[in-house]
C-alpha positions in Angstrom: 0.0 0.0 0.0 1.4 3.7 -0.6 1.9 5.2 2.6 0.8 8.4 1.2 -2.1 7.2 0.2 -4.5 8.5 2.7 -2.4 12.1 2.7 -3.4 12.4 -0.9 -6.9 11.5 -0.8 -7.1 14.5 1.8 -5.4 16.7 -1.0 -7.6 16.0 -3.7 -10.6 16.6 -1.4 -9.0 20.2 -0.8 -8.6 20.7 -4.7 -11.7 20.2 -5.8 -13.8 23.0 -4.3 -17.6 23.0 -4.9 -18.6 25.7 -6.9 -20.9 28.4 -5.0 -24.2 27.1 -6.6 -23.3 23.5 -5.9 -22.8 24.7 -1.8 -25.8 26.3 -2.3 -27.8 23.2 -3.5 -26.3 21.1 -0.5 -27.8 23.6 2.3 -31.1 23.5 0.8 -31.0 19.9 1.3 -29.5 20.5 4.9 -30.4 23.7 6.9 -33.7 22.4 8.1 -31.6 19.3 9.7 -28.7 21.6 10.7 -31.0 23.7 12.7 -32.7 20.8 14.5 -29.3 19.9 15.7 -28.2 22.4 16.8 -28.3 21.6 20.3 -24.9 19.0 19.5 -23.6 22.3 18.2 -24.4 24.0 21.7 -22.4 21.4 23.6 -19.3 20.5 21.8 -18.1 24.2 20.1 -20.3 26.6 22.2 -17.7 27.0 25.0 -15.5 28.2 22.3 -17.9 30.6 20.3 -18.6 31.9 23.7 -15.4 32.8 24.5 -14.4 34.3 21.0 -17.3 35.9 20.1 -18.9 37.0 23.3 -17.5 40.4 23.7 -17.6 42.3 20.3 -19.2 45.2 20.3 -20.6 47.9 17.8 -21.3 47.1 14.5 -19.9 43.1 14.0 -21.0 41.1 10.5 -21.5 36.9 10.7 -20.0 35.8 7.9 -21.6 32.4 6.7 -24.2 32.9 9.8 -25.4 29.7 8.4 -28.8 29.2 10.5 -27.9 31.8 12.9 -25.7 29.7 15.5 -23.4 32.3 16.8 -26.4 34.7 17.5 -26.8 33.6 21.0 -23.2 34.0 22.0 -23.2 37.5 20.6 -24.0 40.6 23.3 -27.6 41.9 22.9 -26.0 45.7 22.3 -24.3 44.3 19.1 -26.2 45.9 15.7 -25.4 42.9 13.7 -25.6 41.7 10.2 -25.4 38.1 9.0 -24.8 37.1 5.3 -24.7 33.3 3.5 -25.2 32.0 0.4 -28.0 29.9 1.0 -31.7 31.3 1.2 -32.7 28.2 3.5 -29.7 28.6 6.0 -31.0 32.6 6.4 -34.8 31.8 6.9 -33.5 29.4 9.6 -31.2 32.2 10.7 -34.2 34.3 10.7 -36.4 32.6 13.0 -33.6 32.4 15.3 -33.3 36.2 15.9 -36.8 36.1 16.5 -36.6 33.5 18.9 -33.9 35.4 21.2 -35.4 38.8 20.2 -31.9 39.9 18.7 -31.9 43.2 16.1 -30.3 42.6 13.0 -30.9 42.1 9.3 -29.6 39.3 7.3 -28.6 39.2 3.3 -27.6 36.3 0.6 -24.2 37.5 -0.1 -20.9 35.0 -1.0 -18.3 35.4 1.3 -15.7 35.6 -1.1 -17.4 39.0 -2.6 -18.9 41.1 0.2 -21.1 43.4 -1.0 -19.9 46.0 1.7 -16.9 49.1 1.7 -14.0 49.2 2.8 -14.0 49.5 6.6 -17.7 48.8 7.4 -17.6 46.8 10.7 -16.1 46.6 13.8 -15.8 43.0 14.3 -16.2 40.1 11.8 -17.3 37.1 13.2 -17.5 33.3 11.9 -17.5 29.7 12.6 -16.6 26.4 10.7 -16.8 27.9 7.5 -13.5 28.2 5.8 -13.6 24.3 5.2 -17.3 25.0 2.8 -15.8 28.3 0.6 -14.2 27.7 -2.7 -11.4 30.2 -2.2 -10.7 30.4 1.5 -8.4 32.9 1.6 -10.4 35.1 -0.7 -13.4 35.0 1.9 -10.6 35.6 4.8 -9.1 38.9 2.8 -12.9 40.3 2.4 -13.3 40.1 5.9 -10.4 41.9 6.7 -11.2 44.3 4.2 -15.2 45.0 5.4 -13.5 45.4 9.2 -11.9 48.9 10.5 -8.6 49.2 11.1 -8.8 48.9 14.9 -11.2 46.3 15.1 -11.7 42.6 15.3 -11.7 39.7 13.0 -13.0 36.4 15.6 -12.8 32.4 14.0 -13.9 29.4 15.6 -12.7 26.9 12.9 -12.1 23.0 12.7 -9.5 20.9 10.1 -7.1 18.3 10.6 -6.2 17.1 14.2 -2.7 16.7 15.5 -3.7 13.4 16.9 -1.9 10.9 14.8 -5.4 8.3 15.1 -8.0 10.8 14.8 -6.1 12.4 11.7 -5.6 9.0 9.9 -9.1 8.9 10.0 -9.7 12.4 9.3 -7.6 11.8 5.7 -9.5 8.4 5.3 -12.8 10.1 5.0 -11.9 13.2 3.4 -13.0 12.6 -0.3 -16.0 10.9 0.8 -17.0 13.5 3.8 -16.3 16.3 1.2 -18.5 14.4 -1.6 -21.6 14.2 1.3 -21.3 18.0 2.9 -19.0 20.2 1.3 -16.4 20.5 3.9 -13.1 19.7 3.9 -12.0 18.2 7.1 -8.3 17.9 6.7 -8.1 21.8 6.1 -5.4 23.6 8.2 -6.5 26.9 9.4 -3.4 28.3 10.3 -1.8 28.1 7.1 -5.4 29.8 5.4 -5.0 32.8 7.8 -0.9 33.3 7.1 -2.2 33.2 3.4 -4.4 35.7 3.9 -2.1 37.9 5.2 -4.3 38.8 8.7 -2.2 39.4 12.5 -2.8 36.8 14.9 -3.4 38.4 17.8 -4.2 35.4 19.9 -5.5 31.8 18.9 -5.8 28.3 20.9 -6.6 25.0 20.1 -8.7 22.5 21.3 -10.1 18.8 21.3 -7.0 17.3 20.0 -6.4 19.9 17.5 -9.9 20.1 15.7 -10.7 23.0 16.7 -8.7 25.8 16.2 -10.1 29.9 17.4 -8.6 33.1 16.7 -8.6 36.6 16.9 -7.1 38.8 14.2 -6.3 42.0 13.4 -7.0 43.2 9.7 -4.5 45.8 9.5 -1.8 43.7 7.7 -4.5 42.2 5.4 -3.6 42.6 1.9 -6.4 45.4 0.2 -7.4 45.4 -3.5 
């Protein structure tokens, strides 16, 4: 057997992004069940959203807000704004700011082109979404273009564990967990962010190395 067998099938998952109408197709199919388990959500990564997300303030934008997971870790003084690319992820999304009587206004918008100006928010929030965009570091650039100079770019991401087992198993299923939801599972966050040119200001990892949170500052992202 190659030995580097399983390494490449975790490549080739990685380079062979869905395009954006082929994500959007797979959410239809998924939001509703997303949202119904969310509660799994709550218990294994919402210690971590918590503590990333829970103390932005002003003006902060949820990119990939998916069906509107982060909006309970968010302070209720936020004015917020949540964009994804999939119509059934935001009417989810929707009925969860209704639920915990949150303002804010949501918008279909890709990630990779936000539809916003230079400088537009204090804080950029988002969670286990690099693995789903086609161009990661694209979607990583825009949001450290949309956020001020002084403010805050916050990630709660997974990819490939540093636990020899777990990441064996992680490249096993790569091509086939990418086929079924879009996601690349082997991704390395660290090297997407370097990419993208954004200042670590402080990250940690966590349950053997699958998680992965940061906070960054947009001032050495590279601008268009």
């Amino acid at each position: 057997m190659n030995p580097n067998h399983d390494r490449n099938d975790a490549d080739a998952a990685a380079n062979r992004p869905m395009s954006v109408s082929e994500i959007k197709d797979s959410y239809a199919e998924y939001a509703d069940r997303m949202r119904r388990f969310e509660w799994i959500d709550r218990i294994v990564v919402g210690r971590y959203r918590r503590d990333r997300f829970g103390d932005v303030e002003g003006r902060v934008l949820d990119v990939a807000c998916g069906t509107g997971t982060n909006f309970r870790y968010l302070p209720d003084t936020v004015d917020l704004v949540g964009i994804d690319v999939s119509p059934e992820m935001l009417a989810n999304a929707e009925d969860h700011l209704a639920e915990l009587a949150i303002e804010g206004s949501l918008r279909e918008m890709d990630a990779q082109e936000l539809e916003f100006a230079d400088d537009s928010f204090d804080a950029v929030i988002s969670a286990l979404s690099t693995c789903t965009f086609p161009d990661p570091v694209a979607a990583l650039r825009e949001m450290g273009r949309v956020c001020k100079p002084e403010g805050t770019i916050r990630l709660v991401e997974h990819g490939h564990s540093d636990v020899r087992p777990i990441a064996r198993y992680q490249e096993w299923r790569a091509d086939a967990h990418y086929a079924e939801t879009g996601c690349r599972w082997t991704q390395e966050p660290r090297e997407l962010v370097s990419e993208a040119g954004l200042e670590v200001r402080d990250t940690t990892t966590a349950l053997f190395g699958t998680i992965t949170t940061f906070e960054l500052a947009p001032n050495r992202c590279e601008r268009r």
